[in-house]
SETIZA-11956 format. One line per 8 residues: their letters; for each residue x, y, z of C-alpha. Coordinates in Angstrom, 1 decimal. Layout:
BEGIN
a> X:Y:Z  ...
This chain:
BEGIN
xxxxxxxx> 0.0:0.0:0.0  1.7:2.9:-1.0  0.9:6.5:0.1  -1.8:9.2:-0.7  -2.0:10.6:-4.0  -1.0:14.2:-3.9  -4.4:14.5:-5.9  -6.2:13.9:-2.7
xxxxxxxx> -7.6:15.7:-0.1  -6.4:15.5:2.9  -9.4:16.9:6.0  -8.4:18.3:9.5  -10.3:19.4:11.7  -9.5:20.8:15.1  -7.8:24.5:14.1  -5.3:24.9:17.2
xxxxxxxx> -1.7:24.6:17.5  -1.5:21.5:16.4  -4.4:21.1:13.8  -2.9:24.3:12.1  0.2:22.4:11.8  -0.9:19.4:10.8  -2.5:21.1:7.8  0.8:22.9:7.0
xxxxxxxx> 1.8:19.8:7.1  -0.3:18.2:4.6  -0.4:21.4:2.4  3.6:21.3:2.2  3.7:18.6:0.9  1.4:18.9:-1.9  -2.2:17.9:-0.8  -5.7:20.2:-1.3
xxxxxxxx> -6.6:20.6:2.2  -9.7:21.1:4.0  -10.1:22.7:7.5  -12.8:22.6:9.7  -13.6:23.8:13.6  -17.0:23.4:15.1  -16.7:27.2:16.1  -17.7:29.2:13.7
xxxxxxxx> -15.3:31.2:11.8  -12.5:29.3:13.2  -11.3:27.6:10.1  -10.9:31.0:8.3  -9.1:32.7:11.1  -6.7:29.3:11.1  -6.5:29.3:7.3  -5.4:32.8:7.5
xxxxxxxx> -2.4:32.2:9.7  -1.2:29.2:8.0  -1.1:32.0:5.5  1.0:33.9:7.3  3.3:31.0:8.0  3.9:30.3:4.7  5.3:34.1:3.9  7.6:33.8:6.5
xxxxxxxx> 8.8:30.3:4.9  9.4:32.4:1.5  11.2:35.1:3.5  13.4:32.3:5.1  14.0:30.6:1.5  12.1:27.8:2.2  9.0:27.9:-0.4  9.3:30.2:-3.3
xxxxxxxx> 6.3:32.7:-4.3  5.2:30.0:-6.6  5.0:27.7:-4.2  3.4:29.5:-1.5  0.6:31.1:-3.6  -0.2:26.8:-4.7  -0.4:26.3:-1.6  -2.7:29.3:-0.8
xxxxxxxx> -4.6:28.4:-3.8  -4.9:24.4:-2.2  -6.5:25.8:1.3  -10.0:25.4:1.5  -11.7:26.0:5.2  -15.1:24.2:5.6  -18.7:25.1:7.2  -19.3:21.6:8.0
xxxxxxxx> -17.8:17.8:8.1  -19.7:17.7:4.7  -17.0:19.6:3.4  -15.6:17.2:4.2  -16.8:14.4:1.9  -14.0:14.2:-0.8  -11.2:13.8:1.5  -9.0:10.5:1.1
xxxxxxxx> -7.9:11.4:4.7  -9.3:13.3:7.8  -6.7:13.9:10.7  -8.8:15.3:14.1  -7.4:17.4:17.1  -9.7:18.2:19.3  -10.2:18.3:22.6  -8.8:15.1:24.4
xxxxxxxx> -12.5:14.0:25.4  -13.1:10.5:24.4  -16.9:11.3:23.9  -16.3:14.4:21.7  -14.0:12.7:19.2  -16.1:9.6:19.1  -18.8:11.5:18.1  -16.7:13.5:15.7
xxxxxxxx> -15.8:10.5:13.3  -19.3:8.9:14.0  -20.6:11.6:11.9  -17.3:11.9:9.7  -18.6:8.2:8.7  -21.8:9.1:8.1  -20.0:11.6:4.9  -17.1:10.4:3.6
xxxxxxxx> -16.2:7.6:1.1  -15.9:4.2:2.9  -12.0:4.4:1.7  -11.2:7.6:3.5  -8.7:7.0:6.1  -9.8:8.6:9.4  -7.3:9.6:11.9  -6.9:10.5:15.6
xxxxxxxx> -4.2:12.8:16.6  -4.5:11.8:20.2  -1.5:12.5:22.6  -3.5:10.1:25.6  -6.8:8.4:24.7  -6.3:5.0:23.5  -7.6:4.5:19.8  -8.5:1.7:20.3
xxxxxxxx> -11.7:3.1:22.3  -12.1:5.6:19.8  -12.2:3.8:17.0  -14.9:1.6:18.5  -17.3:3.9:18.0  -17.2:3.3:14.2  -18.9:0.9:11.8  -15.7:0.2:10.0
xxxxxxxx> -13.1:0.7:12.7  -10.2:-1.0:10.2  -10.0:1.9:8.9  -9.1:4.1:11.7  -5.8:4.9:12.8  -3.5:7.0:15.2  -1.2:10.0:13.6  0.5:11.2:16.7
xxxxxxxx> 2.7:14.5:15.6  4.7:16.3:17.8  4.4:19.4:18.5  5.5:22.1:16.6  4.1:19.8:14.1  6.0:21.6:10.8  9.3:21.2:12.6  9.6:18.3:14.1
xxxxxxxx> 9.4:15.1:12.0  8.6:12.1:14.5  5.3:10.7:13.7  3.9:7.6:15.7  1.6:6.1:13.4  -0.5:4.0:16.0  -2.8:0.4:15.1  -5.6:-0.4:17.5
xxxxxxxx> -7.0:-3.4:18.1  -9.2:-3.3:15.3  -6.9:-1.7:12.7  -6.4:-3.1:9.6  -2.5:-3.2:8.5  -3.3:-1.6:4.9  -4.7:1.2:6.5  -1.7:1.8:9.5
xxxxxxxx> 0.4:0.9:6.2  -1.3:3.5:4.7  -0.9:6.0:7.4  3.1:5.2:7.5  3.6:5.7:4.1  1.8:9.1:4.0  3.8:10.3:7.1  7.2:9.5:5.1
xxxxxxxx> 6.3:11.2:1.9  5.5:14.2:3.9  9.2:14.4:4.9  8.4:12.6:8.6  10.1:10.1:10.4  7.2:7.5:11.6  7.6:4.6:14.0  4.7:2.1:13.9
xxxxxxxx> 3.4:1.3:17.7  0.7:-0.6:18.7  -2.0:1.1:20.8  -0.6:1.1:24.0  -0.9:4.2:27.0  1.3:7.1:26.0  2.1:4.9:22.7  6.2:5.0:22.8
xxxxxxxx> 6.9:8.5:23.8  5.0:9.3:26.5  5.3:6.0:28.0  8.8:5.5:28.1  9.6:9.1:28.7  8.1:9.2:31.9  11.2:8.2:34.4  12.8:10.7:33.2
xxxxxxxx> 10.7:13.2:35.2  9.4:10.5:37.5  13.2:10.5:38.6  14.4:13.7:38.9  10.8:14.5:40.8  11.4:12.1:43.2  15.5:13.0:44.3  13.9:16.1:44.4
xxxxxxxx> 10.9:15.3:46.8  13.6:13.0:49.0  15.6:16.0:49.8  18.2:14.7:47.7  18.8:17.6:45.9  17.0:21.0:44.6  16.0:21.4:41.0  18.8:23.5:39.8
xxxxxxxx> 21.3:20.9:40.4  19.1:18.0:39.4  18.6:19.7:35.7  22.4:20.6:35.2  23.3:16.8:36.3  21.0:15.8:33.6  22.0:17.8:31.0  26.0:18.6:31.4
xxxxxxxx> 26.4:15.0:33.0  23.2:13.1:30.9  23.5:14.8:28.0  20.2:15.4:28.0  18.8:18.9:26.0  17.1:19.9:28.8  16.5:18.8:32.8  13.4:17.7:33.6
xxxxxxxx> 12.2:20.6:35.7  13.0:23.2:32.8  11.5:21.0:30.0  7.8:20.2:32.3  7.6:24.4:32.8  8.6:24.7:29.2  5.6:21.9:28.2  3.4:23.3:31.2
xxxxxxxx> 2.8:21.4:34.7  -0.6:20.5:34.1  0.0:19.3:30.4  3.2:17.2:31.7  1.1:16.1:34.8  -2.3:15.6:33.0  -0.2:12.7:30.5  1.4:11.0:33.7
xxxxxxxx> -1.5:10.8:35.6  -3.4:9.3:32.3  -0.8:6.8:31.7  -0.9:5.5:35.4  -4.9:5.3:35.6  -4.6:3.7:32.0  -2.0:1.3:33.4  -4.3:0.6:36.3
xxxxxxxx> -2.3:2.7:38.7  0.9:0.8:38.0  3.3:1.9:40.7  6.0:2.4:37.5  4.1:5.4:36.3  2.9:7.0:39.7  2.7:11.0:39.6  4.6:13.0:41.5
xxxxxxxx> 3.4:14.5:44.9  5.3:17.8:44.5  3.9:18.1:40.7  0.6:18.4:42.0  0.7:21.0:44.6  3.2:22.9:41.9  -0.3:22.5:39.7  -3.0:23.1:42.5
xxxxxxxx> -1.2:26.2:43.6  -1.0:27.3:39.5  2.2:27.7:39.1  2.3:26.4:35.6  5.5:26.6:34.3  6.7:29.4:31.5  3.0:30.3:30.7  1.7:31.3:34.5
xxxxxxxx> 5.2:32.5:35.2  5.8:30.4:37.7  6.9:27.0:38.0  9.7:25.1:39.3  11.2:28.0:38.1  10.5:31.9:38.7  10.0:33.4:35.1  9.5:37.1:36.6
xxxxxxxx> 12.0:39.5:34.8  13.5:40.7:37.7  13.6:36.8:39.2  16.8:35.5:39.6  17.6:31.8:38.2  19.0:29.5:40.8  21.9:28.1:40.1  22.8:24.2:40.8
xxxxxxxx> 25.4:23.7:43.9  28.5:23.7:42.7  31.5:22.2:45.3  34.4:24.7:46.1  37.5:23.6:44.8  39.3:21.1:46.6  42.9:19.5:45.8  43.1:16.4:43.6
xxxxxxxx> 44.6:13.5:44.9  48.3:12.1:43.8  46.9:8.6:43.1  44.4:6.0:42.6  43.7:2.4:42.7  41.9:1.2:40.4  39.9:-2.0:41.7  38.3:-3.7:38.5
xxxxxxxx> 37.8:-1.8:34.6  35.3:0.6:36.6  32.8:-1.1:33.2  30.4:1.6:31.9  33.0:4.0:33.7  36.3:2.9:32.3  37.5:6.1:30.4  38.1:7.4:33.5
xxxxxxxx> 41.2:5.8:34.1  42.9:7.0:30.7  41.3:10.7:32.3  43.2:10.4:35.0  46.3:9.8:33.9  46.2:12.4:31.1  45.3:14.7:34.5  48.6:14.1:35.4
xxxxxxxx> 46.9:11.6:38.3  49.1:8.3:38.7  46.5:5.3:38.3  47.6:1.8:39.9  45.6:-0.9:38.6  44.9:-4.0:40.5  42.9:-7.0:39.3  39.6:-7.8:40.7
xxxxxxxx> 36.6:-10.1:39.5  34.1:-8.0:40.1  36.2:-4.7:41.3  34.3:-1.7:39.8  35.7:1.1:42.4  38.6:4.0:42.6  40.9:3.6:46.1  41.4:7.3:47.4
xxxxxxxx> 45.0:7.8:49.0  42.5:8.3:52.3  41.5:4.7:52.1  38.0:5.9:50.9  36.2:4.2:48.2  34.9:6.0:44.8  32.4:4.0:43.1  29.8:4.4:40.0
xxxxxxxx> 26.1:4.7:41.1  25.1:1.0:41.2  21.6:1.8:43.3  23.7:1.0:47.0  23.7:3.6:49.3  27.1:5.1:51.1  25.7:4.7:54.5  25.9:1.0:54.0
xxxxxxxx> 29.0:1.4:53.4  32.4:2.7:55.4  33.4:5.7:53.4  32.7:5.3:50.1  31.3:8.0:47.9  29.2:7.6:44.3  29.8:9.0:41.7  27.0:9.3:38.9
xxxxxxxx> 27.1:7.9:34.9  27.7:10.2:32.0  27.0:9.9:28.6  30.7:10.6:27.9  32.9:11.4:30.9  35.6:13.0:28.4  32.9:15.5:27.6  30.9:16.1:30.5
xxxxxxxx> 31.6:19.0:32.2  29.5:18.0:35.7  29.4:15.4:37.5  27.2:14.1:40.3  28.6:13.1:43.7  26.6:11.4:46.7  27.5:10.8:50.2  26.4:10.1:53.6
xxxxxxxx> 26.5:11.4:56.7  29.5:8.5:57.6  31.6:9.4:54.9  34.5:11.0:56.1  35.5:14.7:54.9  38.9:13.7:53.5  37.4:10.8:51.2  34.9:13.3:49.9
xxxxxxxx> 37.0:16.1:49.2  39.3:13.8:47.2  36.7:12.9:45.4  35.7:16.4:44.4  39.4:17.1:44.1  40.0:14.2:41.3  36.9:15.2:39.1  37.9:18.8:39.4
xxxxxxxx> 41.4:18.0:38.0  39.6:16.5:34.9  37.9:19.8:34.4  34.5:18.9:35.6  32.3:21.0:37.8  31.1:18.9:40.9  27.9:18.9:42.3  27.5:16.8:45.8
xxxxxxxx> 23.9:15.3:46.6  22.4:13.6:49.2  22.7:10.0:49.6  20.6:9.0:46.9  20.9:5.5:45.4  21.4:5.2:41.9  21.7:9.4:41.8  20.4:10.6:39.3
xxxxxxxx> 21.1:10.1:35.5  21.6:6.7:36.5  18.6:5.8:38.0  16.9:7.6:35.1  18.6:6.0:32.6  17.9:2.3:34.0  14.1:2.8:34.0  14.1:4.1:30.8
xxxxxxxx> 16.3:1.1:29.4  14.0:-1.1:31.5  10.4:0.5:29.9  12.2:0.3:26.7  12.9:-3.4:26.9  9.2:-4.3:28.4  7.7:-2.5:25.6  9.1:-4.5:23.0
xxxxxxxx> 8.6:-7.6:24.9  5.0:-6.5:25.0  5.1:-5.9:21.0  4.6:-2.5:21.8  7.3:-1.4:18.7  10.5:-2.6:17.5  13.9:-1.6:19.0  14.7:0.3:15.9
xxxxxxxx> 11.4:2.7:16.3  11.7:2.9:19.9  15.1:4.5:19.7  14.2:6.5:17.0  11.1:7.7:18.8  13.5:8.8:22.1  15.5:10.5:19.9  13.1:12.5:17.7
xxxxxxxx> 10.5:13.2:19.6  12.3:13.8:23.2  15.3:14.3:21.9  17.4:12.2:24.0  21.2:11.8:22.8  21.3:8.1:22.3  17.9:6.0:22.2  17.1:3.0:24.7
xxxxxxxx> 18.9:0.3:23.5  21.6:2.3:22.3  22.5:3.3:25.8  21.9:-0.6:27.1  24.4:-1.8:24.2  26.8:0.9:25.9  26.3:0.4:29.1  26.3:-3.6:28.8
xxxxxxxx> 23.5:-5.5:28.4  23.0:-6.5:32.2  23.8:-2.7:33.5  20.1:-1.8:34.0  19.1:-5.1:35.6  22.0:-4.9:38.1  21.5:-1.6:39.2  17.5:-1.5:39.7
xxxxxxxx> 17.7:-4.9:41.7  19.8:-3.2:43.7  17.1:-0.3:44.1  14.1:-2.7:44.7  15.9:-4.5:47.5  16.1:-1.0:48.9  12.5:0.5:47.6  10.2:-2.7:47.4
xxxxxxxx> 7.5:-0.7:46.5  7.5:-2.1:42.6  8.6:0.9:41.2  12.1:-0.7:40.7  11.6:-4.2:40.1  12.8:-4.8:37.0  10.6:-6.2:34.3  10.6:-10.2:33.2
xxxxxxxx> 11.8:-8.8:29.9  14.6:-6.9:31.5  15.4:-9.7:33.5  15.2:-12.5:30.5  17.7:-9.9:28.8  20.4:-9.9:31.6  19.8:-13.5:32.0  20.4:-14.5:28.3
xxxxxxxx> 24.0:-12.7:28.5  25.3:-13.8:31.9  24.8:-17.6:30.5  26.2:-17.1:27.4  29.3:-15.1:28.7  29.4:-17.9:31.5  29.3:-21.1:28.7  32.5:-18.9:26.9
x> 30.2:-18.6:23.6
């Protein structure tokens, strides 16, 4: 099944942010489209500023005059879904009310051809339950864009239970001659996105609400040590606290309150007491001009130490050691099984996160995973109240001599962008197990549409294949609430490689 003739019309209706997009989209790329908004005059007002848009695309070289006035010329807005009727394709976004769309392709059935693709741009409903309000539900399909729609080219083209593979084939192929990226998911809550995204605020959140650190330091250990774009406070004021919280708390309920995807406490008062992010002013963050941004603890400097022993290849850790000695720090390596630790000159112990706390411990200090630790320029520390002050200020003192800031937290097990990046690896791995998508798609997905800086299994292939397991057994021991338990699929994964790297094959 290939994709829509540029002949056809291609129906949206919905004329907000993202319906506006979505028909830029589709108008882009070549299609006659039709808008439509139940409020009156809605559609023109939209049709205008897609307009507009499209000037500002020929003043940035992107559509010549030509172009732009086709394009004009291909805009039709609509009084009614029986303007509808000629469309090969109809992409809704409404309001996220399973009753109002429902009844929104009920009578979109009821007009157009029994071909015409119908499609939900849902962000939370399932489509499933949408779709069931149709005759012909094989048909129907999810076209999840991202938002803003023109810019950025993940599309999760989703199948519900009673979608018929032409059609999601269909779908897929029209997403990729529009110039996006799709990833085919099954209909799942928050699809592959939103589902496997949510540690990554679910995390920081709860360091945050454990007094293990403030905001400002959790974001800047995420992005200068994580990679990530942004932290996870900045980025849920920049989407808005009740948007970010309203997708959590639909993917717990839809998960039947599944302790994995439980909302955060402290996002809920942030919400109740409207301090909404960027758009109320107020969020984690103060957005006042006069406000001053916190800045994340940074420790004083403190002088590096002389030498090392190096217990073990440190694993995910290991480019450390060549660090060190290019530091001008002497590194003496001795041979252990299962040795993943850095001997301080104090007799302290320096250790990567591994979900273990330092008060179980005698003077040890964590210290958290990087994306790269040649080009990270923070990193994490955590210690407890028994680690003595000359172990810990060597510690500082050897990751200052590499150049990085250091910022100390409480004693938090599995810190911070380790513990975030094991649950994502682990939601990752469940969701294929589930045949939720393919590895391929999911890593695309985190990439393109939350831009992380290396997808799911790209980080576990990094990290080694048991990394994730290891260290959130290690957290469920210490939290057996769920929330940590690593999934059978997670575990299966481990599993598989110990035994094959045990039989020498």
């Amino acid at each position: 099944m290939t994709a829509l003739d540029l002949s056809s019309p291609v129906g949206v209706v919905g004329t907000g942010t993202m319906g506006q997009g979505i028909a830029q989209v589709a108008l882009v790329a070549g299609h006659p489209v039709r808008l439509y908004d139940a409020v009156p005059g809605k559609a023109r007002e939209a049709a205008d500023a897609i307009g507009a848009r499209l000037d500002r695309l020929v003043e940035k070289d992107r559509l010549t005059d030509t172009e732009r006035d086709a394009a004009r010329a291909r805009l039709e807005p609509v009084e009614g879904v029986a303007g509808l009727a000629d469309c090969s394709l109809v992409i809704e976004a409404v309001l996220e009310r399973l009753d109002v769309k429902q009844e929104l392709f009920r009578s979109l059935e009821e007009v157009v051809a029994e071909d015409c693709l119908l499609a939900t741009n849902t962000s939370s409903l399932s489509v499933t339950a949408i779709g069931g309000a149709l005759v012909n539900p094989g048909r129907f399909v999810g076209l999840h864009f991202f938002n803003p729609a023109p810019l950025l080219p993940l599309v999760e083209v989703v199948s519900g239970f009673a979608t018929d593979v032409t059609s999601a084939t269909r779908a897929y192929e029209t997403a990729r001659a529009w110039g996006k990226t799709p990833v085919a998911c099954a209909d799942t809550p928050g699809f592959i996105v939103n589902r496997i995204a949510r540690p990554f605020y679910a995390e920081a959140f709860a360091v945050h609400e454990s007094q293990g650190a403030d905001p400002a330091t959790i974001d800047a250990v995420l992005r200068e040590s994580g990679g990530f774009r942004m932290g996870a406070f900045e980025l849920t004021d920049l989407i808005g606290q009740d948007v970010n919280e309203s997708v959590t708390h639909s993917v717990w309920q839809s998960f039947f309150q599944d302790v994995r995807f439980t909302p955060s406490l402290a996002q809920r008062r942030l919400v109740e007491s409207g301090r909404l992010g960027r758009k109320s002013g107020h969020g984690w963050y103060d957005y006042a001009p006069d406000a001053d941004r916190p800045e994340p603890h940074t420790a004083e400097p403190e002088r590096a130490p002389a030498y090392v022993v190096a217990e073990g290849d440190l694993g995910p850790a290991g480019e450390l050691l060549a660090l060190l000695r290019e530091a001008g720090i002497q590194v003496r390596e001795e041979e252990e099984d299962q040795g993943t630790r850095l001997v301080l000159p104090s007799g302290g112990q320096l250790a990567l996160a591994d979900g273990q706390t330092s008060v179980e411990f005698r003077d040890v200090v964590y210290f958290d995973l990087a994306l790269d630790y040649r080009r990270a320029t923070r990193i994490a520390l955590s210690a407890s109240q028994d680690t003595s002050p000359q172990t810990l200020a060597e510690a500082i003192g050897l990751f200052q001599a590499l150049g990085k800031k250091v910022s100390v937290i409480g004693d938090v097990p599995g810190m911070i962008v380790a513990r975030t990046v094991a649950r994502i690896v682990d939601l990752a791995h469940d969701a294929v197990a589930k045949g939720v998508a393919t590895e391929e798609d999911i890593d695309t997905a985190m990439r393109l549409g939350v831009n992380y800086p290396l997808g799911p299994f790209e980080w576990s292939r990094r990290l080694g294949r048991n990394w994730a397991y290891s260290l959130l057994d290690d957290l469920h021991l210490r939290d057996p609430s769920g929330r940590y338990a690593p999934s059978l699929a997670l575990y299966r994964h481990a599993y598989a490689t110990d035994k094959r790297e045990g039989s020498g094959s």
